[in-house]
C-alpha positions, -999 to 999 in steps of 0.1 A, spaced: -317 -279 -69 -281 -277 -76 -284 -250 -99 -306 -233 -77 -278 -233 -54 -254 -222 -74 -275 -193 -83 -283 -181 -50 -243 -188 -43 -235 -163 -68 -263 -140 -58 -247 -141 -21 -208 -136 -37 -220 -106 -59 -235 -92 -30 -202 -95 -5 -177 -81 -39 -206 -56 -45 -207 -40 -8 -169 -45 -2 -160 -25 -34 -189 1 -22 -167 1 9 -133 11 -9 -154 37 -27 -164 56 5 -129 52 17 -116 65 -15 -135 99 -22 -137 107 17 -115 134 33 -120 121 66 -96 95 66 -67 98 52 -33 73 53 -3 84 66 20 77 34 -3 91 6 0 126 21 41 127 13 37 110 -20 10 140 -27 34 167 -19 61 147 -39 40 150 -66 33 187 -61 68 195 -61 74 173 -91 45 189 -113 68 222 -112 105 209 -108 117 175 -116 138 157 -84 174 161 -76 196 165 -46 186 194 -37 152 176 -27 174 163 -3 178 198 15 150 219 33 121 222 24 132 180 26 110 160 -2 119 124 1 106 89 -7 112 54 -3 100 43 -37 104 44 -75 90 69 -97 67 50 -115 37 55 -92 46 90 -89 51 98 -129 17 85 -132 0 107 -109 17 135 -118 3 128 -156 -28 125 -145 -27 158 -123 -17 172 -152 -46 158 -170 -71 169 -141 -54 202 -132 -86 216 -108 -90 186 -88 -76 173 -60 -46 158 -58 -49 140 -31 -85 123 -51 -60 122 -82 -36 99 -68 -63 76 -51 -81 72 -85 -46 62 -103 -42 39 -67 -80 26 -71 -74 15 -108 -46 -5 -105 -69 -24 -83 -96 -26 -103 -68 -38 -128 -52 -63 -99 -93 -79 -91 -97 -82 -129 -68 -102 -131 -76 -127 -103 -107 -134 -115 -93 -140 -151 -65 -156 -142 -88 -183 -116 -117 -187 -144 -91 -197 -176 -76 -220 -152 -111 -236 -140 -139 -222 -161 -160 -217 -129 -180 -186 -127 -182 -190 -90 -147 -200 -84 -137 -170 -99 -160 -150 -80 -149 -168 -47 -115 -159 -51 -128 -118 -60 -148 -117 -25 -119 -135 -8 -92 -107 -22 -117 -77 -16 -126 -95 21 -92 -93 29 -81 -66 56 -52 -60 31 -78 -47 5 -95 -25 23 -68 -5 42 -52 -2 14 -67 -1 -21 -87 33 -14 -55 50 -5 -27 67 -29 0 43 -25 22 26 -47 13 -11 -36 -16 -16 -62 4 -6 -88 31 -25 -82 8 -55 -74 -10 -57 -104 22 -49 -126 36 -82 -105 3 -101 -112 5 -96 -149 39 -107 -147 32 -139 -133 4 -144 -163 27 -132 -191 53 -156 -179 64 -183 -201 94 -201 -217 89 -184 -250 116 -156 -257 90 -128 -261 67 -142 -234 96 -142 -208 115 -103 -220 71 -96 -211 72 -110 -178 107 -95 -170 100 -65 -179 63 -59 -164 83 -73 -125 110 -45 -136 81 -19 -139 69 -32 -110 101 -29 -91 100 7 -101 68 18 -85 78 -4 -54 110 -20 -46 104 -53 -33 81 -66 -63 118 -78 -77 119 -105 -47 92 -124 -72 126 -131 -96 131 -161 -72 96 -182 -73 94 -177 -111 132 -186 -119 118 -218 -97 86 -219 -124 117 -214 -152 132 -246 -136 103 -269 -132 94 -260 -171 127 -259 -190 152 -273 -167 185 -257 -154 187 -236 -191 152 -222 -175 163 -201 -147 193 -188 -168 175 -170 -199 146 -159 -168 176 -141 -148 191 -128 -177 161 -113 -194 151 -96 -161 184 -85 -146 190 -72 -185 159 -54 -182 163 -41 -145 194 -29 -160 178 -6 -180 151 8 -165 169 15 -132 198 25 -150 177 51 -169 160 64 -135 195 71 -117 210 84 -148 177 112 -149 171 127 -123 208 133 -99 207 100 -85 174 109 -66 160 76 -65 187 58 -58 191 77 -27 153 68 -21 162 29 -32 186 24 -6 194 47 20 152 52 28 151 17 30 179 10 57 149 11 83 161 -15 115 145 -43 122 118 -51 149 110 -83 162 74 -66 178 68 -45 148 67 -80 129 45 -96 157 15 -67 153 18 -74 115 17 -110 109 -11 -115 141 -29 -86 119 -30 -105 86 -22 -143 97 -57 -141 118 -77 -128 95 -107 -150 80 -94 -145 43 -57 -153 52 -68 -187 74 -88 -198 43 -60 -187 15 -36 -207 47 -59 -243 41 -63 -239 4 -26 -243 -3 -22 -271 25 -50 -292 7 -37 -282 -25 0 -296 -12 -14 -329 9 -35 -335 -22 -7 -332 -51 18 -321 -40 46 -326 -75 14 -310 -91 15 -278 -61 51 -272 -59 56 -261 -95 23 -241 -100 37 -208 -105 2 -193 -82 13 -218 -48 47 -215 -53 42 -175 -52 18 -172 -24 39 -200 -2 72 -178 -9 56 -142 -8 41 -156 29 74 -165 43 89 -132 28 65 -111 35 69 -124 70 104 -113 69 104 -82 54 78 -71 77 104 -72 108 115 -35 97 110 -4 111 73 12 95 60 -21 80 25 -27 80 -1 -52 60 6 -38 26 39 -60 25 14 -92 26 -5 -78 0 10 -103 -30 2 -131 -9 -29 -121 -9 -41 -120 -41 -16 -148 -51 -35 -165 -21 -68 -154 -38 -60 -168 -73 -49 -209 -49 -86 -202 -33 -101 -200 -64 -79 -230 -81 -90 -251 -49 -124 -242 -53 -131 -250 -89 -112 -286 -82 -132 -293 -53 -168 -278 -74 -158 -308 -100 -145 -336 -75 -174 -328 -46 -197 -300 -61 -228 -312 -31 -200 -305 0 -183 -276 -19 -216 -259 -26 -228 -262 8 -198 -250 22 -198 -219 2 -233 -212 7 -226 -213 44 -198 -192 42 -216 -166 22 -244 -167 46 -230 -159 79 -208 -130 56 -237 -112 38 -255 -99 68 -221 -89 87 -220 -69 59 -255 -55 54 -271 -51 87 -242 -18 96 -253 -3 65 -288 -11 74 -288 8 104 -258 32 97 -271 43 57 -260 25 25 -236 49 14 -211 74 41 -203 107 33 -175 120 20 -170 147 42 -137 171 39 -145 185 74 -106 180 84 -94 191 52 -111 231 53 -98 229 92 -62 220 83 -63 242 54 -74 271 75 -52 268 102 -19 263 82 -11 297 81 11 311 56 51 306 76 70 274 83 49 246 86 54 216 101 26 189 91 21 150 106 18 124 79 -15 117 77 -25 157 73 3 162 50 -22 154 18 -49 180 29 -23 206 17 6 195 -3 11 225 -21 19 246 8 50 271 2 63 265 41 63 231 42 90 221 56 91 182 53 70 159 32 78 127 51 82 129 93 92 89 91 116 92 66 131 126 83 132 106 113 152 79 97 179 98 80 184 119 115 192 83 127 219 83 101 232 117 107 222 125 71 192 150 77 189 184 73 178 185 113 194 220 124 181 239 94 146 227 105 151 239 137 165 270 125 134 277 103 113 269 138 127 301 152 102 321 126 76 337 148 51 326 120 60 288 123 28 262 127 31 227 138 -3 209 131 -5 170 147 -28 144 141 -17 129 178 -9 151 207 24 161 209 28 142 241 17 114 224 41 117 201 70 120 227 58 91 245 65 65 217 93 42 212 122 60 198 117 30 172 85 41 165 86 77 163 73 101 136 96 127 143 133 130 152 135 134 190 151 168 184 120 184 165 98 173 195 122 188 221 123 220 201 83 222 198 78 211 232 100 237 243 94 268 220 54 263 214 22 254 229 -14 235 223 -33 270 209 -60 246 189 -74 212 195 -100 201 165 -109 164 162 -76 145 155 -61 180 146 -37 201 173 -24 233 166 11 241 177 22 279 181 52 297 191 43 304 234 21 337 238 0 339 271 -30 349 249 -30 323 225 -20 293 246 -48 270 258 -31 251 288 6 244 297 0 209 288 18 199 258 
């Protein structure tokens, strides 16, 4: 009977990674949805497959970031590879990897450690359950990159010399597709300490500040202080106390963040000289409480919980396989119930709604038709349907918005090149919509939306696509904005 269970256990958590990864599939190759910061990374990249990035990037047509290059290089190689697809597709398959690379990992690191098949595959449905996973592992972002980079730090990480230049040099790759990844130098120089004393943390700081050294050092020195620029001045963003409230309630209530929440209370209450130098608690308790700090700025969203997630997974998984030795009747039961009130959740929308979505580009061709051939002016989330476009005037509206706040944006030329009779604005929101936000919330600087209020007019409305033109009595639909 047990291993009857545990078969049907692992029939039940094949079926929940199975559906979920069909579910980041759909997402992936579908046109329909798109995230709002994969469409300025695609244009970045456009840019970047014909002229390498410099200060004049900084100057209209404005291409910035906030990140490091290494995402980036590696979708422009692959582009490069691909040269007839899409690039937007391009960058989600590099994005999609890493992921694939990131799951792998959990599930390695959580079956060495308890040579449990269903542990291992616990922790896998947990991480892919997550809302974490799928609003952001489909998309062309730099977070599953710079996650699974951090992951395979934490495994390379060790006391031995060549072991510990590994681990410091996989966080400083990290750190170079995303910038906070190097906040993980504090819970492993805590893993140094616990392991080798106070001589632990020293040779862990030096061999990854030595290496940070380098590798940032070479990325200012190449391309005109570029990213630099995008290091620290696009990541002055202020801080918002209700910006971090809509995070955390988004990710702190979820089913898989509760469960990774107990596991590393038990784990603590049960040994807790054994929990506080595990290099997967400490990680997941620290990346929680950071994650819940850096989320108080300006454009923060789930993806900064992501490494508490799957270091949240991986404490799951430990639990789990503990628990499987020490009570394997309760622990079975209680994953067989969990897997039965998730598998139909999971299968009865696709019974009713088909098994697999379309991926249709219907927004795409209608963006891509409308764009005209002048100045264009594109919101974030259409941005990746054409990120080649010669008129484009901005790749990122946040990021625009966030240097007008520091007087250091290119503003007036913008509304300079708005005069041009030929000039399109194309929103995903109404424009009103737009205007109606919290300054702190805004897309756009408040300037560019007084400008188009004032100079154009509503001459298209598509599904989540409006179509702004300079004012003509025959083209304009209404008066409304």
């Amino acid at each position: 009977m047990r291993r009857l269970w545990a078969t049907l256990v692992a029939i039940g958590l094949v079926t929940i990674i199975g559906l979920r990864a069909l579910s980041i599939g759909e997402r992936a190759v579908s046109l329909e949805h798109t995230d709002y910061g994969e469409g300025p990374l695609a244009a970045l990249v456009a840019r970047w497959i014909d002229q390498p990035p410099g200060r004049t990037w900084l100057q209209v047509p404005v291409t910035v970031t906030a990140y490091g290059p290494l995402m980036l290089a590696v979708w422009r190689t692959a582009a490069a590879v691909f040269p007839d697809s899409n690039l937007l597709l391009v960058g989600r398959s590099v994005a999609v990897g890493a992921a694939a690379i990131l799951v792998f990992t959990v599930a390695a690191v959580v079956f060495r450690g308890q040579r449990s098949t269903l542990s291992s595959a616990a922790a896998v449905a947990l991480l892919l359950g997550s809302p974490v996973a799928l609003d952001w592992f489909p998309y062309a972002r730099v977070d599953t990159i710079a996650a699974a980079l951090t992951c395979l730090a934490y495994v390379a990480f060790d006391t031995r010399r060549h072991r510990l230049i590994l681990s410091a040099a996989l966080l400083v790759l990290a750190s170079l597709a995303k910038q906070t990844a190097a906040i993980h130098v504090v819970p492993l120089a805590w893993i140094a300490f616990a392991l080798e004393g106070s001589r632990g943390p020293i040779r862990w700081l030096a061999a990854a500040f030595g290496t940070a050294a380098i590798g940032w050092g070479i990325t200012f020195a190449s391309y005109e202080r570029y990213f630099l620029d995008a290091s620290i001045v696009a990541n002055l963003n202020r801080f918002s106390a209700w910006q971090h409230i809509d995070v955390a309630y988004a990710w702190i209530t979820a089913a898989s963040s509760v469960l990774m929440l107990c596991a590393a209370w038990t784990a603590l209450t049960i040994e807790p000289r054994r929990a506080i130098v595990d290099r997967w608690w400490v990680g997941f308790t620290y990346t929680v409480i950071a994650a819940s700090i850096l989320s108080l700025k300006e454009g923060s969203w789930l993806n900064y919980y992501m490494d508490a997630t799957w270091l949240g997974a991986i404490v799951v998984g430990s639990v789990a396989g503990e628990a499987l030795r020490l009570r394997p009747a309760q622990t079975m039961g209680g994953l067989a119930v969990a897997v039965a009130l998730t598998v139909p959740a999971l299968i009865l929308p696709r019974y009713f709604n088909g098994w697999l979505g379309r991926p249709d580009a219907l927004r795409a061709e209608a963006v891509a038709r409308l764009a005209g051939t002048g100045p264009l002016l594109l919101d974030g989330q259409l941005v990746g349907y054409l990120p080649r476009h010669p008129g484009l005037l901005v790749n990122d509206p946040f990021l625009l918005r966030l240097r007008d706040d520091q007087g250091i944006a290119p503003t007036a030329e913008i509304l300079d090149r708005l005069r041009d009779p030929a000039a399109t604005v194309l929103f995903s929101i109404p424009l009103s919509a737009h205007v109606e936000r919290r300054s702190r919330a805004r897309d756009w600087p408040a300037v560019v939306l007084d400008r188009i209020g004032a100079d154009f007019c509503l001459t298209e409305r598509l599904p989540d696509v409006f179509v702004y033109r300079h004012k003509a009595p025959q083209r304009c639909l209404s008066s409304s904005r």
